[in-house]
C-alpha positions as CSV (number, residue, x, y, z in Angstrom):
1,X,29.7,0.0,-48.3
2,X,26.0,-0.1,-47.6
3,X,26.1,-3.3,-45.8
4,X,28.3,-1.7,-43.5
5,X,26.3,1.2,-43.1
6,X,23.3,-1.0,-42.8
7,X,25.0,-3.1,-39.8
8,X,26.5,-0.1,-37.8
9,X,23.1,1.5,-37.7
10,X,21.6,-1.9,-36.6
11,X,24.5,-1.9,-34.1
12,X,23.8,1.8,-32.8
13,X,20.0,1.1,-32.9
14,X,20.1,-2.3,-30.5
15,X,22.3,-1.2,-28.2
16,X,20.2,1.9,-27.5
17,X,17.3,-0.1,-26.9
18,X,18.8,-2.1,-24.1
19,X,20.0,1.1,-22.5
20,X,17.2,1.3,-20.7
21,X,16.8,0.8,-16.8
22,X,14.1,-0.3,-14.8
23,X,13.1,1.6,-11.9
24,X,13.4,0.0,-8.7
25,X,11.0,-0.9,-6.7
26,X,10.2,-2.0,-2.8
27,X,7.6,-3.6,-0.9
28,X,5.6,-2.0,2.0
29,X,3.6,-3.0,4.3
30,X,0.4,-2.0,6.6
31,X,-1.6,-3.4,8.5
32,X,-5.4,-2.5,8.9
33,X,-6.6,-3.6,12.6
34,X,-10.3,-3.8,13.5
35,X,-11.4,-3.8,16.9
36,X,-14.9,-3.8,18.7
37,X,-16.6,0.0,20.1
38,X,-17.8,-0.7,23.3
39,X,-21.9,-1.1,23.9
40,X,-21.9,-1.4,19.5
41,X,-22.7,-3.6,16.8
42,X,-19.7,-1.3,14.9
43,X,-16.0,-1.6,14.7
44,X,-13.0,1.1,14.8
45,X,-10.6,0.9,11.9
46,X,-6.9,1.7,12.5
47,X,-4.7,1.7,9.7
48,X,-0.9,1.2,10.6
49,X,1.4,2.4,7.5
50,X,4.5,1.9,10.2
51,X,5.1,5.5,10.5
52,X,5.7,7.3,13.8
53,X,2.7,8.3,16.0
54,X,2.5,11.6,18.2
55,X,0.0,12.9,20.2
56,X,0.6,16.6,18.6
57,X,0.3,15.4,15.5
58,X,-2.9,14.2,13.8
59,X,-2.6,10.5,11.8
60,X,-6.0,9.3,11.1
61,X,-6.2,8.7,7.4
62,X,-8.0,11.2,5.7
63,X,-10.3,11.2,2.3
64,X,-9.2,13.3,-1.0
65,X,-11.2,16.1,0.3
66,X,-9.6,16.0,3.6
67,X,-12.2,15.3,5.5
68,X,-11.6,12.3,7.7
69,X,-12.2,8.9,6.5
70,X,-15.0,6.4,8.4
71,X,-15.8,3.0,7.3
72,X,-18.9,1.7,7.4
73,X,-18.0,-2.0,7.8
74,X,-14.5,-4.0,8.3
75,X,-15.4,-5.1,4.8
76,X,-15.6,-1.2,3.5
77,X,-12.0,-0.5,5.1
78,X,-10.6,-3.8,2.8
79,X,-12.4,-2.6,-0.1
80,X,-10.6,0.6,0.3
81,X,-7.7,-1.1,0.4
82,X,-7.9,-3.0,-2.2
83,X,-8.8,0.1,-4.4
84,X,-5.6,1.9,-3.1
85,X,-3.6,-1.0,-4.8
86,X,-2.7,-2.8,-1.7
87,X,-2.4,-6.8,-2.0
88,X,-4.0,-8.7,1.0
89,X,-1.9,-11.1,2.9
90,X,-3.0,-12.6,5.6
91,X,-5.5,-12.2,7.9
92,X,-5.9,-13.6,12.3
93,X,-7.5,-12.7,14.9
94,X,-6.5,-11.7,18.6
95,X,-8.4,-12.7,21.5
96,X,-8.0,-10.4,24.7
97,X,-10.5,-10.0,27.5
98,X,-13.2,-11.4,26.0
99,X,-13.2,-9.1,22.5
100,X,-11.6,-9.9,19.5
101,X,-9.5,-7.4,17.5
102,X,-9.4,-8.5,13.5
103,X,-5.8,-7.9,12.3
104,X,-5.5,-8.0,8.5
105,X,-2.4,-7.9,6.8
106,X,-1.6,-5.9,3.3
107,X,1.4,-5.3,0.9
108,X,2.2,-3.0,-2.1
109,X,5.0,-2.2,-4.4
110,X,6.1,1.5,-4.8
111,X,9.2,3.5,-6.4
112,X,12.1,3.9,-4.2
113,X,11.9,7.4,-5.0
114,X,8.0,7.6,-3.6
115,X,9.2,5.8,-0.2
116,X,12.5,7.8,0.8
């Protein structure tokens, strides 16, 4: 009698430890683009998350604070990046009219819950 108790608890123990599911998860991606300012040694950074832009509405990324977030260097903007948990990809450049605009690919995994 107390091996079968033993075994039907062992039972009742295992399979409630593989009842449990993983989340889901999905990869996004975004795209940080950094293009010359004109009569400057500086760059503009544009970070493109794929959503919609509007002109009524404002989409420049913004600090913790809220206050609106600059970069100091291209290299700044992919340090930010990085600490945000985004996984560089790839990186090329685009040649038109003379200046060159620095596209740099990033991806990161998130919850389907956090993306829909």
């Amino acid at each position: 009698m107390k091996k079968t108790t033993l075994i039907t608890l062992a039972l009742l123990v295992s399979s409630y430890l593989f009842a449990q599911i993983q989340p889901s998860k999905v990869e996004q991606y975004c795209q940080v683009i950094a293009s010359p300012r004109l009569f400057s040694n500086k760059v503009t950074i544009d970070i493109d998350f794929g959503e919609e832009k509007s002109f009524w509405r404002d989409n420049r990324l913004k600090a913790y604070d809220g206050k609106l977030k600059k970069f100091n260097t291209v290299i700044d903007a992919l340090n930010y990046m990085g600490k945000d948990g985004w996984i560089f990809i790839n990186a090329y450049p685009v040649t038109n009219g003379g200046s060159t605009i620095y596209h740099f690919a990033f991806k990161r995994e998130f919850l389907v819950e956090e993306v829909q």
